[in-house]
C-alpha positions in Angstrom: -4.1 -137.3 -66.7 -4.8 -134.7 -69.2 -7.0 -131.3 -68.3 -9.2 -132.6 -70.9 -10.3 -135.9 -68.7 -9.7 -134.2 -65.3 -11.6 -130.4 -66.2 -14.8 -131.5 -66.9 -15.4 -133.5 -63.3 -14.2 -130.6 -62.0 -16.4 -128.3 -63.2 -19.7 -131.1 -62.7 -18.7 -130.7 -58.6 -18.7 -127.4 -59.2 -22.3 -127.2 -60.3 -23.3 -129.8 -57.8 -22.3 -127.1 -55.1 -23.8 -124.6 -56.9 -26.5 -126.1 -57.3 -27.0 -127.3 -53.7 -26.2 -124.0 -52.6 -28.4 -122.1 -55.0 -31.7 -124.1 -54.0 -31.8 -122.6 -50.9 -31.9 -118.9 -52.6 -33.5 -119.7 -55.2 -35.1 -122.5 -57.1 -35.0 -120.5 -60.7 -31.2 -120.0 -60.0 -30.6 -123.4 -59.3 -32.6 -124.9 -62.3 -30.6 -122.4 -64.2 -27.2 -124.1 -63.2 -28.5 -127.5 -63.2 -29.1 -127.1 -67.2 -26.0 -125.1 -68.3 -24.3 -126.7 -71.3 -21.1 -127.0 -69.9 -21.0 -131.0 -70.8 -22.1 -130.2 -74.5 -18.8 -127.1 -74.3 -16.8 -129.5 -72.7 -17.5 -132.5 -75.2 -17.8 -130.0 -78.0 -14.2 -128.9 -76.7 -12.8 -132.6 -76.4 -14.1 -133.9 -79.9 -12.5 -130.7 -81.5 -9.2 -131.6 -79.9 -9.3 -135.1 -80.8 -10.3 -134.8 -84.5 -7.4 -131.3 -84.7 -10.5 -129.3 -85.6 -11.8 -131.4 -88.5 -14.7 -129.3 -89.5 -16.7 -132.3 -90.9 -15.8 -134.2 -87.4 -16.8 -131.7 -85.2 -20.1 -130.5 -87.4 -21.5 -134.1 -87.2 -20.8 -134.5 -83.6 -22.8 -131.2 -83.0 -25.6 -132.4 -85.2 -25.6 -135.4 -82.8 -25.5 -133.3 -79.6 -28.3 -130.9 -80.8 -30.5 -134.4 -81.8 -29.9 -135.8 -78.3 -30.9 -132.9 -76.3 -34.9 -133.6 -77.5 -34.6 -137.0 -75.0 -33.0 -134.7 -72.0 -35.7 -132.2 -72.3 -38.4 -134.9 -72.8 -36.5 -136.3 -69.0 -37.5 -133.3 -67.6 -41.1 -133.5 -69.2 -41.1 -137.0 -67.7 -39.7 -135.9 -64.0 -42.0 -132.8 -64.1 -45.5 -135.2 -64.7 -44.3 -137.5 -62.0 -43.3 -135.0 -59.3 -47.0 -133.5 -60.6 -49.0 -136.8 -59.7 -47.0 -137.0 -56.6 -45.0 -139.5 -56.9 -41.5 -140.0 -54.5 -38.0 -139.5 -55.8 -37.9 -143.0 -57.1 -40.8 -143.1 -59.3 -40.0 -139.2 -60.5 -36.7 -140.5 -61.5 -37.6 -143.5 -63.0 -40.3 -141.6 -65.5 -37.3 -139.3 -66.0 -35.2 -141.9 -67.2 -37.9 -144.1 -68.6 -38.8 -141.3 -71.1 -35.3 -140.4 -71.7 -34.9 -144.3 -72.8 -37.7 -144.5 -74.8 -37.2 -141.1 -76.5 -33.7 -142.0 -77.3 -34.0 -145.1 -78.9 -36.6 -144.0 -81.3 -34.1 -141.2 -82.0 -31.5 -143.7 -82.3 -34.1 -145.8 -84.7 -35.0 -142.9 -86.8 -31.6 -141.6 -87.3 -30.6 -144.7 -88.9 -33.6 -145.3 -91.0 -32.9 -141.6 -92.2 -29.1 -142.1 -92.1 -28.8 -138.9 -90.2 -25.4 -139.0 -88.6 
């Protein structure tokens, strides 16, 4: 197994500790953690790799990562309403996920009607 494959999962139990850890302290601190852009780094890092650097590779699989990070944000709108109107883990997560979905497929549907990436 190559550090690429085996370095990122270490580093996500990493944060998971952290995390865990932190929200005892500090919920700022561990909201902090929880949103680092270590995945983007470590994709960003992997991509570059694969492609040996190719600039016009790696620039349109940053376009991409900066486009998909408007359906995680609107996840955390989603899970922020729903822990708001009360609801239980499940039904926080599921209007989490559920606006992630939607957001990303009309991402997905207006990228190719543009022909963005």
């Amino acid at each position: 197994m190559k550090s690429q494959e085996v370095l990122p999962v270490l580093i996500s139990i990493l944060i998971i500790i952290a995390v865990a850890f932190l929200q005892r302290q500090s919920k700022l601190a561990a909201a902090i953690i929880s949103t680092t852009p270590i995945r983007a780094a470590l994709a960003i890092w992997v991509i570059y790799a694969a492609v040996n650097g190719s600039k016009e590779a790696v620039v349109k699989f940053n376009q991409s990562v900066a486009l998909s990070l408007i359906p995680t944000f609107l996840f955390a709108v989603g899970a922020w309403y729903a822990a708001r109107a009360d609801m239980k883990i499940g039904g926080i997560l599921l209007s989490g996920y559920g606006t992630w979905a939607i957001a990303t497929g009309i991402l997905y549907l207006l990228r190719q009607r543009l022909g963005i990436g």
